[in-house]
C-alpha positions in Angstrom: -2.1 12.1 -6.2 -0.6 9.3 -8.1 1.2 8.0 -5.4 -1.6 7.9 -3.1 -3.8 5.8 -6.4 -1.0 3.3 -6.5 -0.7 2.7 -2.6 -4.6 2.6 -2.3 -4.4 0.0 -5.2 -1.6 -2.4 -3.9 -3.4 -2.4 -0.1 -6.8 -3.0 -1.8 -5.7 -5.8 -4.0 -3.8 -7.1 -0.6 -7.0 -7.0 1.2 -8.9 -8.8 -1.9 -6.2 -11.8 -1.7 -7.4 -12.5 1.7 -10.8 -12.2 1.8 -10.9 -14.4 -1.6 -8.5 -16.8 -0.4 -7.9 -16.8 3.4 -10.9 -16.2 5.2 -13.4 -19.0 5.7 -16.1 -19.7 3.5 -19.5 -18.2 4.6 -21.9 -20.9 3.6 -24.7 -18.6 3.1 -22.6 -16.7 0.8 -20.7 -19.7 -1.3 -17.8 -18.2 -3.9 -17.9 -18.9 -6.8 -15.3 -21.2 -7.0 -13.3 -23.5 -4.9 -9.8 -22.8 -3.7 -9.1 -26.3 -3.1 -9.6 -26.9 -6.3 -6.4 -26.5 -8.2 -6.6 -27.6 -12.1 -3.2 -28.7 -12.0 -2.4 -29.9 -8.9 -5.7 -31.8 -9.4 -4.3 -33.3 -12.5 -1.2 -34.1 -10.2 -3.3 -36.3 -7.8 -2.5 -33.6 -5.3 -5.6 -34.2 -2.6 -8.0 -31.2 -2.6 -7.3 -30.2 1.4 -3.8 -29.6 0.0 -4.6 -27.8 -2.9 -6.9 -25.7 -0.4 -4.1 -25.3 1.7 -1.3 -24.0 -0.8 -3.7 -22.1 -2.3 -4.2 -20.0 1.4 -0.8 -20.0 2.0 0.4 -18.6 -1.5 -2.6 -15.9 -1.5 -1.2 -14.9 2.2 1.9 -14.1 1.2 1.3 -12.7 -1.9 -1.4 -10.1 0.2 1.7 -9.6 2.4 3.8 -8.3 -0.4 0.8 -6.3 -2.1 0.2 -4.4 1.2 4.5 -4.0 1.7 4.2 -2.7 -1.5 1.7 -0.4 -0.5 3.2 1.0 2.9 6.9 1.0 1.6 5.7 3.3 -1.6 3.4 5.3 0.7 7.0 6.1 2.8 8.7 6.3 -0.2 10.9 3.4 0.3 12.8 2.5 -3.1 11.9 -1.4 -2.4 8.3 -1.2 -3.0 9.2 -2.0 -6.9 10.3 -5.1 -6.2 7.6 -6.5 -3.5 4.9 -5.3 -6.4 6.8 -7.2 -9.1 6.9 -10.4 -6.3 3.2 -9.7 -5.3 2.0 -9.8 -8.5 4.1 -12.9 -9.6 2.7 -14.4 -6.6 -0.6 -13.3 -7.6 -0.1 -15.0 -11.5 0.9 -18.4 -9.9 -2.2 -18.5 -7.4 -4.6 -17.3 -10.8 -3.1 -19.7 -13.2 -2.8 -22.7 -11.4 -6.2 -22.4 -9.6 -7.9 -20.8 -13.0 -11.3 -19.9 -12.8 -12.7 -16.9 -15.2 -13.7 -14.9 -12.5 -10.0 -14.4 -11.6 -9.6 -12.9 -15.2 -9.9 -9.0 -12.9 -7.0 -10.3 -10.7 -5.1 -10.9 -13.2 -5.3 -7.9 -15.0 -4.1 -6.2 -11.7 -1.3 -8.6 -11.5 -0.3 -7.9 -15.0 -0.7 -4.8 -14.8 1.1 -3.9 -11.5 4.0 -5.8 -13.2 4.0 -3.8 -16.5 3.7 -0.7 -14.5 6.6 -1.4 -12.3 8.9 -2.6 -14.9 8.3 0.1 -17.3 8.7 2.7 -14.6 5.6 4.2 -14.6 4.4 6.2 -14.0 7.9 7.7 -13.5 7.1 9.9 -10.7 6.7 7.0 -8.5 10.2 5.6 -9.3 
């Protein structure tokens, strides 16, 4: 039952990275921030197509990992601890340098997904 919590988790939080951050913007249905715009690389004079760009790109991969993370603990595969721990540092870099409070959720997950992993819990997963 745990097992089948954590995978739903990591595939669900894969599938929130690209709907947040890959798919086109519906503009009836605006979010509530802007990918493109990245406080940091803003403050680096980084143009905000760029920003929009990295920003896709980083959030792709890190979905990729979460959802890796997901199958390979779903066939209980022992590298699934290390593509979480990726995802969700992947996931922290995306949050903090495109920081917006409604991100706060994601990361929690991230943080979370990280703690969990590297404290081996739970321990029937490891």
């Amino acid at each position: 039952m745990i097992r089948a919590v954590a995978v739903l988790l990591l595939i669900a939080h894969a599938l929130v990275h690209f709907r947040v951050w890959v798919t086109p913007v519906d503009p009836e249905h605006p979010p509530p921030f802007d990918p493109g715009r990245s406080w940091a690389l803003g403050t680096a004079g980084v143009p905000g197509e760029t920003a929009g760009a990295a920003a896709a790109g980083l959030a792709a991969v890190t979905a990729l990992l979460y959802a890796g993370a997901g199958v390979a603990l779903l066939a209980h595969s022992g590298w699934w601890a290390t593509a979480a721990v990726a995802a969700a540092a992947g996931g922290l870099v995306l949050k903090v340098l495109w920081f917006n409070p409604w991100l706060v959720p994601g990361i929690v997950v991230d943080v979370g997904v990280a703690l969990a992993v590297g404290l081996g819990r739970p321990a029937s997963l490891h």
